[in-house]
Every structure is written in C-alpha cells, then in structure tokens.
C-alpha positions as a printed NumPy array, in Angstrom:
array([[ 10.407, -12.312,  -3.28 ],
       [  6.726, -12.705,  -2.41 ],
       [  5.587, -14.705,   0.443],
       [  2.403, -16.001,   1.116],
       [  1.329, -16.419,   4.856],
       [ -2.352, -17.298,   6.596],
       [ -2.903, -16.628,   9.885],
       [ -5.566, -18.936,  11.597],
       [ -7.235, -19.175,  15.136],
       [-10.136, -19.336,  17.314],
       [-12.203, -16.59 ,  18.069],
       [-10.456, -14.555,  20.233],
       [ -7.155, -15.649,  19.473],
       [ -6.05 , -12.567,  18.582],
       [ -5.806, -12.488,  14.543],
       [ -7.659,  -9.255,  13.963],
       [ -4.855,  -7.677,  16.879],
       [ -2.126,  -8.994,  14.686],
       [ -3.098,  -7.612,  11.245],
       [ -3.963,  -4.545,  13.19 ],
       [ -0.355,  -4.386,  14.728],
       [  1.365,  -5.7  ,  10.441],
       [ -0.159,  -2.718,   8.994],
       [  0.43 ,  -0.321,  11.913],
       [ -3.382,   0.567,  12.462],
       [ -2.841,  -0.365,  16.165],
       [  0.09 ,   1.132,  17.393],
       [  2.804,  -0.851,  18.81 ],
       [  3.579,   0.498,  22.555],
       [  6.471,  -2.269,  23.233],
       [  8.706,  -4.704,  21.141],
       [  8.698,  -4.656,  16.923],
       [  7.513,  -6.14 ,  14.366],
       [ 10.399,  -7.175,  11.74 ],
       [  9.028,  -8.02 ,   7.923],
       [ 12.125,  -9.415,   5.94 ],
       [ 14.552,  -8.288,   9.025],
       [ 13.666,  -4.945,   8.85 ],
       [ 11.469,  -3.027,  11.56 ],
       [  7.84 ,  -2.233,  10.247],
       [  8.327,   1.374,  11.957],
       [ 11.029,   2.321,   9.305],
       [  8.639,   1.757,   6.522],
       [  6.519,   4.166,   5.623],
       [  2.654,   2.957,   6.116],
       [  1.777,   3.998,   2.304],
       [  4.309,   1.2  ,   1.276],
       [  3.881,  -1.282,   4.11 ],
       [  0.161,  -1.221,   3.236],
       [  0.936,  -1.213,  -0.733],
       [  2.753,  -4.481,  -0.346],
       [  1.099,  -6.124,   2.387],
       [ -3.03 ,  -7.944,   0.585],
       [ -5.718,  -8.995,   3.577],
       [ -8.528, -11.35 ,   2.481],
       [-10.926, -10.611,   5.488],
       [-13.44 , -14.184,   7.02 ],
       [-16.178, -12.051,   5.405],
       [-14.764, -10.234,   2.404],
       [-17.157,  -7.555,   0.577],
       [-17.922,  -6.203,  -2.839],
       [-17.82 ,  -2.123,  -3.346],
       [-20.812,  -0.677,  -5.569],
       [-19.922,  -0.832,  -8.702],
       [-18.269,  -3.288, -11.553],
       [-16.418,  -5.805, -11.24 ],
       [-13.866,  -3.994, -12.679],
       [-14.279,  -1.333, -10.022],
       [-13.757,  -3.838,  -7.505],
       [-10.733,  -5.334,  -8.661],
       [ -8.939,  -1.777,  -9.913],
       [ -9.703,   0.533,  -7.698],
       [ -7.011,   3.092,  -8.75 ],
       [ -7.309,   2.649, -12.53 ],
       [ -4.063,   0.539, -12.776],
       [ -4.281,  -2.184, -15.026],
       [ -4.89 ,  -2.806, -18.882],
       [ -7.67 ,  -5.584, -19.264],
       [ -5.062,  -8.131, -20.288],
       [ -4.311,  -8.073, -16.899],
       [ -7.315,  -8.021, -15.257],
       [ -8.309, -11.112, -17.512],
       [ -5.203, -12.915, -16.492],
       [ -6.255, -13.026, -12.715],
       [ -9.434, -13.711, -13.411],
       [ -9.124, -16.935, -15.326],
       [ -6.415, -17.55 , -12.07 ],
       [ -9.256, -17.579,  -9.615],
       [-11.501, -19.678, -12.5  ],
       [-13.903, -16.451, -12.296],
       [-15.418, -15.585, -15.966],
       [-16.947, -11.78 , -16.432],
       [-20.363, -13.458, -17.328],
       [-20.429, -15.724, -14.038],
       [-23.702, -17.062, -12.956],
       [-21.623, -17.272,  -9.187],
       [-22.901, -14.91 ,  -6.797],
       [-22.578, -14.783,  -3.238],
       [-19.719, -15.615,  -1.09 ],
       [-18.034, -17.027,  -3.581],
       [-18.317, -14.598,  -6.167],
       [-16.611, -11.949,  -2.838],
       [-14.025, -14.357,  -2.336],
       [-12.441, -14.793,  -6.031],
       [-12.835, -10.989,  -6.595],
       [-10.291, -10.536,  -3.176],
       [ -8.486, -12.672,  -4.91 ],
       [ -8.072, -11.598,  -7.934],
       [ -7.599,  -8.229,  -6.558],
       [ -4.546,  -9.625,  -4.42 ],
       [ -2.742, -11.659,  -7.498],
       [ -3.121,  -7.813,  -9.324],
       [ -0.942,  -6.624,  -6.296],
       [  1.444,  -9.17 ,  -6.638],
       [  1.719,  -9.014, -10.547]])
C-alpha cells in the first residue's frame, strides 16, 4: 500500500524539522516516529529513505539529461520512463523550462519510485 501525504505550513512551522526527523537526518532525542505502526528506528535508513519521495518548495535539476535526472541509478527501461512522463503531461521535446519543467521531472522521478 502506497500513501500519499503533503505536509503544509507557514514559515517556521516546522516542515523542514519534520522531514528531517521521517528520514532520520535529525536525530530523534525523545518520543518515535511510527510509519505503518512500526518505529522508524527499526528500519534501516537505506530502506526508510528508498521508500519514503520528497518534492522540495524549490525542487532542482542535476547536470545532465533528463534521463539522468529522472534515473539516477540506471534502473528503468525507457518504457518506463515514458510512462511517467506522459503521467506528469511532460514530452522529451518540451518547449517548458523553468519551474515547471523542475517540478514534473520530481515528479516523474517519484511515480518511478512508486512503480
């Protein structure tokens, strides 16, 4: 089961401290942290982070393609790739650019996760 969740706020509100806390970057000095009813401490951080996709305010592009960007490890056939693409209405020959562009590639790169 995958679930989707956003986590919204003012500035300040203490979003970034969350994620921070999820994926175990800040360490957690009292209390948990349960995912699914279990504890996030009894998962090792390789899988927590493997299963846990962050699309940042301001999300940004590595150098490189665009398939660089959206398989970083090698993973995927292009079938795949051109799947999530046509998900997130994003076409390899896109005149978009910009923000927009940044924000379809994070997503494409999260429905890849997730496939």
């Amino acid at each position: 089961m995958h679930l989707q969740v956003a986590v919204m706020g003012r500035t300040g509100a203490g979003k970034s401290s969350l994620i921070g806390c999820i994926l175990r970057i800040v360490d957690i000095t009292n209390g948990s942290i349960e995912i699914g009813g279990t504890d996030i401490q009894r998962i090792s951080i390789r899988d927590l982070r493997s299963n846990i996709s962050v699309i940042t305010q301001h999300p940004a592009l590595i150098e490189g393609t665009l398939r660089d960007n959206l398989d970083v490890h090698a993973e995927y056939t292009d079938l795949e790739l051109h799947k999530v693409l046509t998900e997130v209405q994003l076409r390899m020959r896109s005149p978009e650019g910009g923000a927009l562009l940044q924000v379809k590639v994070c997503c494409s790169h999260v429905f890849l996760a997730k496939a």
